[in-house]
N, C-alpha and C positions, 0 to 999 in steps of 0.2 A: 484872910479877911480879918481886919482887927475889930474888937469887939462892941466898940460905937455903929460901926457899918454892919456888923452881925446883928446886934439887936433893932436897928433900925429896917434889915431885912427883913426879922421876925414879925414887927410892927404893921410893915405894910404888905404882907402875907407873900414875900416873893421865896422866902425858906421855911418847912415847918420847921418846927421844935426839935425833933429828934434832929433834920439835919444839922439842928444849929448846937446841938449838944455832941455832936461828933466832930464840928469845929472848932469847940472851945479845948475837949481831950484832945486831940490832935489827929486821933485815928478814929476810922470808922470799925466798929465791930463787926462782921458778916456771919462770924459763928467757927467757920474753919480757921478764919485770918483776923488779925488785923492790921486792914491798912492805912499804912501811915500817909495821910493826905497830908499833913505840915512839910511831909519832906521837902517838896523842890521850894518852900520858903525860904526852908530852913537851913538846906544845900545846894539848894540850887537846880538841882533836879530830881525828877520825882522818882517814885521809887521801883524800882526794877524788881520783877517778878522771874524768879528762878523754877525753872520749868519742870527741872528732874522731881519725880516722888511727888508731884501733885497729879489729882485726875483733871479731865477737860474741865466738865463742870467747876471746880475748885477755879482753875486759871480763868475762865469766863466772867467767876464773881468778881474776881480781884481784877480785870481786866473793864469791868464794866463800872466799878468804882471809880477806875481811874478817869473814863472815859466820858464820864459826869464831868469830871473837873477837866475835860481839856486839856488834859496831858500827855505827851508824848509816851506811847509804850514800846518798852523793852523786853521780850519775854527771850530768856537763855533756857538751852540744853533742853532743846526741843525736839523729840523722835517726829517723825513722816508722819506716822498715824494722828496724832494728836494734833499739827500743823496744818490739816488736812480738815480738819473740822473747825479750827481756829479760822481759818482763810473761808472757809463756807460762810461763819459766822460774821465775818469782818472782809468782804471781798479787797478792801482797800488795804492791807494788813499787807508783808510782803516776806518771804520765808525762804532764807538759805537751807537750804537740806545741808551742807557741807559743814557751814560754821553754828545750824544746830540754831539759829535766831532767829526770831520772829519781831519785826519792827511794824509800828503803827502811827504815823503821823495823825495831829488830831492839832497839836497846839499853834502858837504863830513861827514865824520863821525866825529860826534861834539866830543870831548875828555870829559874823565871820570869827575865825582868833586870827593871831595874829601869822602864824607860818601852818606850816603842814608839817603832816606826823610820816614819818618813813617805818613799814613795816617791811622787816627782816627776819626770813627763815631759814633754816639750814639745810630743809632738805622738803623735797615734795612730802614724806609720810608727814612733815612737820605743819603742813597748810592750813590743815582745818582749824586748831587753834590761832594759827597765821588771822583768818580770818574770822573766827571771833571778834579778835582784837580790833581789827581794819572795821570792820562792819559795825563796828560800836564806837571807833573813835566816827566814824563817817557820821552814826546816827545824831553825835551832838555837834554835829555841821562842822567836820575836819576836814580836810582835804587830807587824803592818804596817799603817797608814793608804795608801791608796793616792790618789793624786791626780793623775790622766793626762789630758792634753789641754791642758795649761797653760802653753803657752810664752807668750815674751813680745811675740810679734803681737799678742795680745789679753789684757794684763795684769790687766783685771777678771776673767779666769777664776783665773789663780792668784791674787790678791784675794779672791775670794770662799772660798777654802780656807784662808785663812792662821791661821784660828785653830787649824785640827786643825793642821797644819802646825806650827805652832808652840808643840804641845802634847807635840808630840815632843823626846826626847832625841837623835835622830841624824836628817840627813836626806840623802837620797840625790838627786842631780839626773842626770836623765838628759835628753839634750839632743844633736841633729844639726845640720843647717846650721850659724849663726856659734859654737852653743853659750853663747850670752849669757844665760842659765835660770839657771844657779848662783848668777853674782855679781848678780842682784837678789835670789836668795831668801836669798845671804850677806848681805845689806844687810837684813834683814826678819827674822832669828830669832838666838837664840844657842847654838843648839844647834851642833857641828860639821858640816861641810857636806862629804859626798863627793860631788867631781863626776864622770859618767860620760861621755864624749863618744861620742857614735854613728858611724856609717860613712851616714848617711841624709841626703843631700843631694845639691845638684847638682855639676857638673865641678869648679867650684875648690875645693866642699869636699875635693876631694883625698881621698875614703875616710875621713873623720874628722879628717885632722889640722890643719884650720881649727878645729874645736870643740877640740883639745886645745890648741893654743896659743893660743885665749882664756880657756880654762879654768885652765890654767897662767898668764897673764899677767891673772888677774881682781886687779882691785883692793879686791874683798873680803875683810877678812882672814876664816879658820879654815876656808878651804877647801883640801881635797884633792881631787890628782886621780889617777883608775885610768885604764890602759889603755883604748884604743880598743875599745867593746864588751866590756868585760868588767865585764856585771853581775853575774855570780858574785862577782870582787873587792870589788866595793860591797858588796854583801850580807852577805859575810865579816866585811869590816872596820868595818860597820855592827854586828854583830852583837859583835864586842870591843869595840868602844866602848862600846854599849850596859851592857855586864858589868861597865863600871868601878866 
């Protein structure tokens, strides 16, 4: 709201005071948080609530602020328990156990981009970040191709997708053990390529950081790469791309 239309709310008593002093800072104070309402001005979308390390109550406040303002919520890395009381609270609210996400439609209907995002994983243990990803480009109105089970132990499986695959404008790679997935499927489309590396592998995969540093050191160009397990971040930044 800019601040000719804020004091003229103030005026004709549709905001009080305090609300209108939490719009001019940018965030609302609640005490545990602050959240930042300028965001989807300011980026375009609003702001995502990261699920791990808060309790219910905490995510309700931050969840209820948002929901003042008509904003579409995002809550990541969500355990059963917790989701379970969110959904009691918010019957409309809708919750992957799998990818750990809890979405909330509230605002208006976000308009189309231009193509669809293809999510690519290398192996079933790898899906649930698979769909982080999918479930968060979907949430800012993507169309998702989904293409799981396709590392490159057995490269006639991702072969055989490569046409949807490469019907897309973004593609998202998710990938554990060496994390060697991206840079053949950067070698095979021209679409930008975000790679995602898993924590799904044995001892030397070290938690992920064998798939980030082949992922970082691929010799394909137009590949990016996100944090360990952060299919939220692919999703996102599939989802700006996409909007170009």
């Amino acid at each position: 709201m800019d601040t000719k239309a804020l004091l003229q709310a103030v005026q004709s008593g549709k905001i009080d005071i305090e609300t209108a002093l939490a719009e001019l800072k940018g965030y609302q104070d609640i005490g545990h948080s602050r959240v930042d309402i300028a965001r989807a001005e300011r980026n375009g979308s609003a702001e995502v609530i990261y699920g791990a390390g808060k309790t219910c109550g905490q995510i309700f406040d931050i969840m209820q602020v948002l929901a003042d303002r008509s904003n579409d919520i995002l809550v990541t890395r969500v355990d059963f328990s917790i989701a379970e009381s969110i959904l009691a609270k918010y019957p409309e609210a809708e919750y992957s156990e799998q990818a750990r996400l809890v979405t909330l439609k509230n605002g208006p209907e976000i308009s189309p981009p231009k193509g669809s995002i293809a999510i690519v994983c290398a192996g079933t243990s790898d899906i649930p970040i698979a769909e982080e990803a999918a479930l968060t480009a979907e949430f800012y109105g993507n169309p998702v191709e989904r293409v799981y089970d396709a590392g490159v132990a057995g490269l006639h499986r991702l072969l055989g997708s490569l046409d949807t695959i490469q019907s897309c404008r973004v593609v998202v790679c998710v990938a554990g053990m060496e994390g060697a997935l991206p840079s053949v499927v950067g070698g095979l489309v021209k679409a930008p390529v975000i790679a995602v590396p898993t924590s799904v592998g044995y001892g030397a995969n070290f938690g992920g950081i064998s798939a980030l540093l082949t992922m970082i050191n691929s010799c394909a160009s137009g590949i990016s790469v996100v944090n360990i397990d952060n299919g939220f971040g692919a999703g996102f930044l599939a989802n700006r791309i996409n909007r170009l």
